[in-house]
ZAMARGU-4260 file (C-alpha; in steps of 0.2 Angstrom, whole numbers, plus 5000, padded with zeros to 4 digits):
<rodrens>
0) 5000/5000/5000 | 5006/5017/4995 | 5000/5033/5002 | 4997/5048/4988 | 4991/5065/4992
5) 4984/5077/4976 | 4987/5095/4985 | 4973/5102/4972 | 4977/5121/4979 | 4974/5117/4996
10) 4977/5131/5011 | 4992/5129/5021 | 4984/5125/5038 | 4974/5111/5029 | 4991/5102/5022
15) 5002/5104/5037 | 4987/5094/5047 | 4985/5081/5035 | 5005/5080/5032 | 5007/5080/5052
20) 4995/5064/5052 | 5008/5054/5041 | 5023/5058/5050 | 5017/5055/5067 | 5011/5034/5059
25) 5029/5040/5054 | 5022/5035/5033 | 5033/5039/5017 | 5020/5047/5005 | 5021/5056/4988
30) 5013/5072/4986 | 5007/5080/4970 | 5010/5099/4971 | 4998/5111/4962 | 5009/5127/4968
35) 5022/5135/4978 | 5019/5137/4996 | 5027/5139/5014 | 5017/5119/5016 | 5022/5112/5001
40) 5041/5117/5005 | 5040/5109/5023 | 5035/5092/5010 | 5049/5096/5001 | 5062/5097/5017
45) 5051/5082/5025 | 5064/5065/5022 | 5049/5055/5024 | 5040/5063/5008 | 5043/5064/4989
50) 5033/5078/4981 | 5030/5077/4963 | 5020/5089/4952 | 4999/5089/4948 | 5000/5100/4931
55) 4983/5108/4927 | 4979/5109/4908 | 4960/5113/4909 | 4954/5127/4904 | 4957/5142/4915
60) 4972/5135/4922 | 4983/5146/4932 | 4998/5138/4930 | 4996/5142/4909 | 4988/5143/4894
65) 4995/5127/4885 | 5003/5113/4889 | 5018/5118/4888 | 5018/5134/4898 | 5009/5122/4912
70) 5023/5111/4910 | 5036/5126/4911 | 5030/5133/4926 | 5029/5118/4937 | 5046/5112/4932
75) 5053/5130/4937 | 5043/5129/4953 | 5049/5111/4957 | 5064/5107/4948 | 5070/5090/4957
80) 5052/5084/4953 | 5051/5067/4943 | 5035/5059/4946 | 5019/5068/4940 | 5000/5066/4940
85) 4989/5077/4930 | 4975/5088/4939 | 4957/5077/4935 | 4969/5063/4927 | 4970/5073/4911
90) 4982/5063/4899 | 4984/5060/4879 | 4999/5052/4874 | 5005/5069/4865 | 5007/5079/4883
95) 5012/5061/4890 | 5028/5063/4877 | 5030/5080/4882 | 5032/5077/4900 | 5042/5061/4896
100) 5054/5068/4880 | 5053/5087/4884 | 5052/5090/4901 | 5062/5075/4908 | 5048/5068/4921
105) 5051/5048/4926 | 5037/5043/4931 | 5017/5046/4927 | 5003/5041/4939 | 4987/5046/4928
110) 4979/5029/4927 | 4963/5023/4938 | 4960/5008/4940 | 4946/5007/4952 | 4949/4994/4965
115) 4957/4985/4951 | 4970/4968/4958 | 4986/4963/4950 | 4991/4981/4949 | 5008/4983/4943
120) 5019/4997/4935 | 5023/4998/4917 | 5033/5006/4904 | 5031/5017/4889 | 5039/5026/4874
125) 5029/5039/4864 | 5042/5044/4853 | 5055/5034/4841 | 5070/5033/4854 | 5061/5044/4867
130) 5064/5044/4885 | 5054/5029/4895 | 5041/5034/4904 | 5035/5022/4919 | 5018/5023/4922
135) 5010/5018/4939 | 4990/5016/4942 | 4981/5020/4956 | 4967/5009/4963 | 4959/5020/4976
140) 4954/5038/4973 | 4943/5048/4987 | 4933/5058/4977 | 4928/5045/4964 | 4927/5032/4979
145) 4913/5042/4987 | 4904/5046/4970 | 4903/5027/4965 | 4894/5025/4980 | 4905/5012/4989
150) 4903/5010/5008 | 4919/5015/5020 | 4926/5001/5028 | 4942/4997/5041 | 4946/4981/5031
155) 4939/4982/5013 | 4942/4966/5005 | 4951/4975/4989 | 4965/4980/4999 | 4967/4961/5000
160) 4969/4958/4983 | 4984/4955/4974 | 4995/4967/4967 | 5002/4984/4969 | 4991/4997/4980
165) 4993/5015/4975 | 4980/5027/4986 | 4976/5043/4981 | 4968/5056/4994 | 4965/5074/4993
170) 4972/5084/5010 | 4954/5092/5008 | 4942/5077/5009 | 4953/5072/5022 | 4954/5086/5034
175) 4933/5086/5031 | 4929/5067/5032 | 4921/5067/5016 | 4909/5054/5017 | 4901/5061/5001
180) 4904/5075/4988 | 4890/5086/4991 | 4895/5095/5008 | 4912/5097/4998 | 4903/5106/4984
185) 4892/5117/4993 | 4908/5123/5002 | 4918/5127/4985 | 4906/5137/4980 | 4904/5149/4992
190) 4923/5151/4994 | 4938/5145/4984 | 4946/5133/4994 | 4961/5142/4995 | 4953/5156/5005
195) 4948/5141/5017 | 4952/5148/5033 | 4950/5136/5049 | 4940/5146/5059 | 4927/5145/5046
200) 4925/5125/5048 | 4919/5114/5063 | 4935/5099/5065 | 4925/5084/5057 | 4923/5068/5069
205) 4935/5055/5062 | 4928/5040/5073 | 4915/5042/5059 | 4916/5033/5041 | 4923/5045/5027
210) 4938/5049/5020 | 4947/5056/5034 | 4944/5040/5044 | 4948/5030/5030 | 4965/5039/5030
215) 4968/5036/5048 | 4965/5017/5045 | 4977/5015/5033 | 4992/5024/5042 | 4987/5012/5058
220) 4990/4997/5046 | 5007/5006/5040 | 5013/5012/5057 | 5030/5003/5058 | 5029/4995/5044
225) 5040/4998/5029 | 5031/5010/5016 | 5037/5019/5001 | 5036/5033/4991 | 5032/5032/4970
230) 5048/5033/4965 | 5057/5020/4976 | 5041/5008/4972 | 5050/5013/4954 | 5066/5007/4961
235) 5061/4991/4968 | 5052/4985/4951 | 5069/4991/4943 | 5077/4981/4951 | 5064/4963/4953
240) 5063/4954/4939 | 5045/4963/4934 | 5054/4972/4920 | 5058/4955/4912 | 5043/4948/4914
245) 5034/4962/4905 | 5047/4964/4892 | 5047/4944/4890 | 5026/4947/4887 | 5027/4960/4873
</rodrens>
């Protein structure tokens, strides 16, 4: 199981809780930075965490106006960075080669795959020659979790499944509770959550079912255990004999 954490413009207060969470269960966790921040450098400086980039490319974006001013502006803002996954999992296979061939990121984590088993990572070229991109799914994502409906539970029987276990939270459903997407909604639009200040929100109950709890669960089942970040899950299937066994299957 591997934690993952989509900052999606987040305010401060609200990361530096989450973030404290984690390294209290003392957790390794990659982050996925929509902007520059006193919280997001405290990521940066935290041992325990890899934070990679969460490039917008929507329409309206404020990091730019095309893909690759999006791309330029997360890579001056966070230069080290080599895993990325797009804000709303936005992906072709033309930005993919940009962010593989121009732009010099490692490792993509774009792919959902709900609850899916036998997960494992995989690699890609999109250009004769290109750089390889590795390309991780993840199998558990909050926001989509709570709109399919599926019930919150301490020992859901997909985590059993085999295969690689890639989370993805946002610090927002987490620090709320979500249980659904509506209370969530109804706060967004009456305040950009950026301007979310704390005094404005009641703390939610965590010994109640929802994303926050949910979060909480899994630390308690990685508490001393070994964990990893994105790309040292890289460096293990580098180095296992996964590689062969794909390359053997193509």
């Amino acid at each position: 199981m591997v934690l993952t954490f989509d900052i999606d413009w987040a305010p401060d207060w609200m990361i530096d809780d989450i973030a404290e969470r984690v390294i209290e269960a003392n957790v390794r966790a990659t982050w996925f930075a929509t902007h520059q921040s006193a919280a997001v450098t405290r990521l940066l400086d935290n041992p325990l965490f890899e934070v990679g980039v969460h490039p917008n490319f929507l329409a309206g974006s404020t990091q730019g106006t095309t893909p690759d001013q999006v791309l330029q502006t997360v890579r001056e803002w966070f230069g080290a960075a080599t895993v990325v996954r797009t804000h709303s999992l936005h992906q072709s296979e033309r930005l993919l080669q940009l962010m593989a061939d121009t732009y010099g990121f490692k490792v993509d984590c774009s792919i959902y795959l709900p609850l899916a088993r036998d997960v494992r990572p995989h690699k890609l070229r999109y250009s004769p020659g290109g750089a390889e991109l590795v390309r991780i799914p993840h199998v558990f994502q909050d926001n989509m979790f709570m709109i399919a409906g599926h019930k919150w539970l301490a020992e859901p029987g997909w985590l059993r499944l085999p295969g690689l276990k890639v989370l993805n939270f946002h610090p927002v459903h987490a620090w709320l509770n979500s249980d659904g997407v509506a209370a969530y909604e109804a706060l967004k639009s009456s305040r950009p959550l950026p301007q979310w200040r704390r005094s404005d929100l009641s703390p939610a109950d965590r010994t109640q079912p929802g994303t926050g709890w949910f979060l909480d669960q899994c630390l308690a089942r990685l508490r001393g255990a070994q964990s990893f970040t994105i790309s040292e899950v890289v460096a293990r299937w580098d180095q296992s004999s996964g590689e062969a066994e794909i390359e053997g299957a193509s």
